[in-house]
N, C-alpha and C positions, 0 to 999 in steps of 0.2 A: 475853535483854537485848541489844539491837541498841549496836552496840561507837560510840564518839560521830564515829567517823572515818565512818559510815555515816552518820550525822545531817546533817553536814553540807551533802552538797547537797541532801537535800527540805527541810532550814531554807530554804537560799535559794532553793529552787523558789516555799516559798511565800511567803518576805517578796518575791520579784518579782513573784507571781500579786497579792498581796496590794498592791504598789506599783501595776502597773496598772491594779487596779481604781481603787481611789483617785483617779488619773490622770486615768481613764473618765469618773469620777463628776462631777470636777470640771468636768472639759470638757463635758460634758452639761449642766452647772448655768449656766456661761458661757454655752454657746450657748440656754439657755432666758432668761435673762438678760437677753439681746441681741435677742433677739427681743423680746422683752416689749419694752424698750428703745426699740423702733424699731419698733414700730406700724403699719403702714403706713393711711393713713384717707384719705378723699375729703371733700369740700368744696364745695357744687354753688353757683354764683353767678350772677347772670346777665350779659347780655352785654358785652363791654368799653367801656369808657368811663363805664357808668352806675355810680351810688355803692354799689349791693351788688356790685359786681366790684370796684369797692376796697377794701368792706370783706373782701366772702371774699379776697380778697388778705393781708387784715392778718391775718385768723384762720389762715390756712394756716400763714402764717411764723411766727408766733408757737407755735403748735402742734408745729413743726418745731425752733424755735432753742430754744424754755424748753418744751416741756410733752412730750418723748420721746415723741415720735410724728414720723412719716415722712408730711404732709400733701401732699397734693397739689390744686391748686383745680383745677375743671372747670365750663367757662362754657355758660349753655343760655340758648336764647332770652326764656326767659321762666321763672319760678318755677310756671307751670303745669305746665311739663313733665317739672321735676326732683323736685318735692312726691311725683309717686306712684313714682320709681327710688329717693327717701328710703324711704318706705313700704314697698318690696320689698326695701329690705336692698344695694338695688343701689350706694347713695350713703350714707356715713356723716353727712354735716354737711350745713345750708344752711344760708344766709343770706336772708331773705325777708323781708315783713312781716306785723305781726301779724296784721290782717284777714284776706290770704289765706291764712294757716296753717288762721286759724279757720273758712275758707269748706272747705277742705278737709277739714278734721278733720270738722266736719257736713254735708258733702256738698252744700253751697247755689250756686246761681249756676251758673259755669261747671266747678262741679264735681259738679253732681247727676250721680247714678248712679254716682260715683266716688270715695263718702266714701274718706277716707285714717283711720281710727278709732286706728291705732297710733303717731299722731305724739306727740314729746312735745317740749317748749320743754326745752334747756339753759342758754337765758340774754338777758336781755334789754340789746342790745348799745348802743344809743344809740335817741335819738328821730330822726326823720327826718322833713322838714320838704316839704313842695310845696307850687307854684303858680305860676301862670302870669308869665310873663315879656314885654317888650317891650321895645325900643329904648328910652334914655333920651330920645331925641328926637321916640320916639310922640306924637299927642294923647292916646293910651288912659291915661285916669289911675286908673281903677278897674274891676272886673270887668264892670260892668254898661256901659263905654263901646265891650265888645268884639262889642255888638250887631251885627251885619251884618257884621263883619270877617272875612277868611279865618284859621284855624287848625286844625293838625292834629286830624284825629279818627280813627276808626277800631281804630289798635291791634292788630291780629287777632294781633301775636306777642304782645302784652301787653296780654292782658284782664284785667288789675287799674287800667289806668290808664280806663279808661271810668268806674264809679265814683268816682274821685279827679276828672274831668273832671266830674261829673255834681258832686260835692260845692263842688267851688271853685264851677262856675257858678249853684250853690241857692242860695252863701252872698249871691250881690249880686240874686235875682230871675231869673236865666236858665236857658235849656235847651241842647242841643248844638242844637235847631232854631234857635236864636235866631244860631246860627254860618253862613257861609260854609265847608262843611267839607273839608278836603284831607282823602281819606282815603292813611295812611302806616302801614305794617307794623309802628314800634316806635316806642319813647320816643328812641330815638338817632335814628330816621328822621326825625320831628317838629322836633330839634333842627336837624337837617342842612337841613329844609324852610323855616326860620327863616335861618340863615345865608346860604342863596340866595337869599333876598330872596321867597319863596313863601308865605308869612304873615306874619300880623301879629305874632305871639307865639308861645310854645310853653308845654308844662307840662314841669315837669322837677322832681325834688327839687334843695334849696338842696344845695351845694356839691359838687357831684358833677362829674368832669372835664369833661364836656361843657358844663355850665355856665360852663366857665369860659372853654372854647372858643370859644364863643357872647358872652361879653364881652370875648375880646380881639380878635374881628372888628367888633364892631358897640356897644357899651358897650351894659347892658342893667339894666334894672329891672324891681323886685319887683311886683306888682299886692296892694296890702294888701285885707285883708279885718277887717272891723270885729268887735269884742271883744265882741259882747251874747249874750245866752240865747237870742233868737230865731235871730240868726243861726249859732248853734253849733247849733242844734236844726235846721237846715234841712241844714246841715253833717253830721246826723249820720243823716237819712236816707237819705243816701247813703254814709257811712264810721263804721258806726256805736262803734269804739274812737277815734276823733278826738277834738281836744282844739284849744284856740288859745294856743298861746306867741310871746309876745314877744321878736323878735330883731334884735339890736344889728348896726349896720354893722360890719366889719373886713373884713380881709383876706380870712379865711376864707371869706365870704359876700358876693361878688359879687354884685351885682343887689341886694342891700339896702342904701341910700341914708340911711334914717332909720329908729329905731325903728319897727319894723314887726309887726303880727302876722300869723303864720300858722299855717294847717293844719298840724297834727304830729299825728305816730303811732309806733309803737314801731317798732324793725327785732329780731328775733329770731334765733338762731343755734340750734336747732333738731335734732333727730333721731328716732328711730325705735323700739319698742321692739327692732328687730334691728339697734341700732348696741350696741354692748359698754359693760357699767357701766364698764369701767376705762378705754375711750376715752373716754367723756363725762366721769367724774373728771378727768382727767390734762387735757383740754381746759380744762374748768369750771376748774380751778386755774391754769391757763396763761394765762387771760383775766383772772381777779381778780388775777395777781401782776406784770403785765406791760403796762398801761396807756401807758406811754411806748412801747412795744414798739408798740402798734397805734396808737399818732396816729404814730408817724413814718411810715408808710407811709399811713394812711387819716386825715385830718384831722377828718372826725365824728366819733373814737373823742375829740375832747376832753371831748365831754359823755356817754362813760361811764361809769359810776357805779358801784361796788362795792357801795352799800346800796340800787339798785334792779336791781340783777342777776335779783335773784330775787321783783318784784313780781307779784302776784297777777294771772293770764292769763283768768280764767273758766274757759272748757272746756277749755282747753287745760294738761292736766297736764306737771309736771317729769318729765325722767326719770330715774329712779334714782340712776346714779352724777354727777348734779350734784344731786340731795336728800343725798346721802352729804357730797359738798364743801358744800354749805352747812351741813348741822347741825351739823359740824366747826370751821363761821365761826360760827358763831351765828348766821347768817343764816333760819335754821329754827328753829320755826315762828313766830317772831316778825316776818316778814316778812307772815302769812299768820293774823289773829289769831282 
């Protein structure tokens, strides 16, 4: 029988072996914790000043302030180019629209031979609105007065806007031949081409900073396009998820003077089957729970909408851990009936 004065210190050998474990264990569970916690994810948007750099701007931070993740945005010239670094796992988020998600996902256009087949939609962020623009002091009063005038064309950093060009000028009768055309590298170029007095007009989406730019040099107006079957069918041979909504003057929407309609299409926030179910959850919630959070910084997040977050894409499926956050909303499958 070992005498109790021998007990003593292997008792407290092992309540110390015993306390640092514990210690160990804890501290290991913190720093998995904290990691978890703090996520680190990417964000790919395009170039500054246009409205998907505002918006990936709004989804970073928000991402970052309410939805434990450690966001970071990353600006590319064009959503050509960051679609397939999405698709390789190399960029966790975009911001884009929906047409060229869907041109990638099926490999059409300026993306044959380059399907992207593993994209999937996390959310559908706001509508986004184009068309052409001119001086309020233009004579141009509707699309088809833009016959013979000079205006940007070309695009080569952004070939999505050729289509969108090709769509506004279907909807009044015309072609880009029917233009005087400056050719210019991007949607910001075209803007800047416009401000120097180098065109008659530009295209651009409604409220995006550049636009705004562009009205406090030169005041500037909408070019409406008319609300019929025919002309949404000529609209949609060239953009074929397009739609015409009606929008009201304010503040927000410079260059629209009067009830006006326009071309709209969704903007989508987007990922990868190689971005993480639990980053796209903890995003997907960080977006539904925090709508004041993204108009303060992007002002088209006013017509986001928690019950079209998750409308029906076509080919383009959800990816997982935002199908998890919706079933949870109940936003599944009754979204999708």
């Amino acid at each position: 029988m070992i005498p109790f004065a021998d007990k003593q210190p292997r008792l407290q050998t092992i309540r110390l072996a015993m306390k640092e474990t514990l210690l160990s264990s804890i501290f290991a569970m913190v720093l998995a914790l904290t990691a978890s916690a703090n996520e680190v994810v990417s964000v790919a948007a395009s170039v500054k000043g246009t409205l998907f750099d505002q918006a990936g701007t709004a989804v970073a931070k928000v991402a970052t302030n309410n939805g434990n993740l450690r966001s970071t945005l990353r600006n590319y010239t064009s959503a050509s180019v960051f679609v397939p670094a999405i698709a390789r796992g190399q960029v966790d988020f975009g911001v884009a629209n929906q047409y060229e998600v869907t041109l990638a996902l099926t490999g059409q256009s300026y993306f044959k031979g380059r399907q992207q087949v593993n994209l999937r939609a996390v959310a559908v962020l706001f509508p986004v609105q184009i068309a052409f623009f001119v001086k309020q002091s233009s004579p141009v009063q509707r699309v088809a007065d833009l016959k013979g005038h000079r205006m940007p064309d070309g695009y080569v950093a952004n070939k999505i806007l050729l289509p969108l060009v090709d769509a506004v000028l279907a909807s009044d009768g015309l072609t880009r031949d029917d233009l005087d055309s400056l050719n210019v590298p991007s949607v910001t170029a075209g803007v800047d081409a416009f401000i120097s007095g180098r065109t008659e007009g530009f295209l651009m989406a409604l409220r995006a900073p550049k636009v705004r730019e562009a009205h406090a040099r030169h005041g500037i107006r909408v070019l409406p396009v008319e609300n019929t079957p025919a002309k949404l069918a000529a609209i949609r041979q060239h953009m074929p998820v397009a739609y015409l909504a009606l929008t009201e003057p304010g503040p927000a929407t410079p260059g629209i003077i009067e009830p006006t309609w326009v071309i709209t299409y969704d903007t989508l926030l987007f990922a990868s089957t190689e971005t993480s179910d639990e980053s796209v959850y903890r995003m997907t919630r960080a977006l539904f729970e925090n709508k004041r959070n993204l108009v303060a910084t992007s002002p088209a997040f006013r017509r986001f909408s928690r019950d079209t977050m998750a409308k029906d894409l076509g080919l383009l499926k959800y990816h997982p851990g935002a199908l998890r956050f919706y079933r949870e909303q109940g936003l599944w499958p009754q979204a999708h009936p």
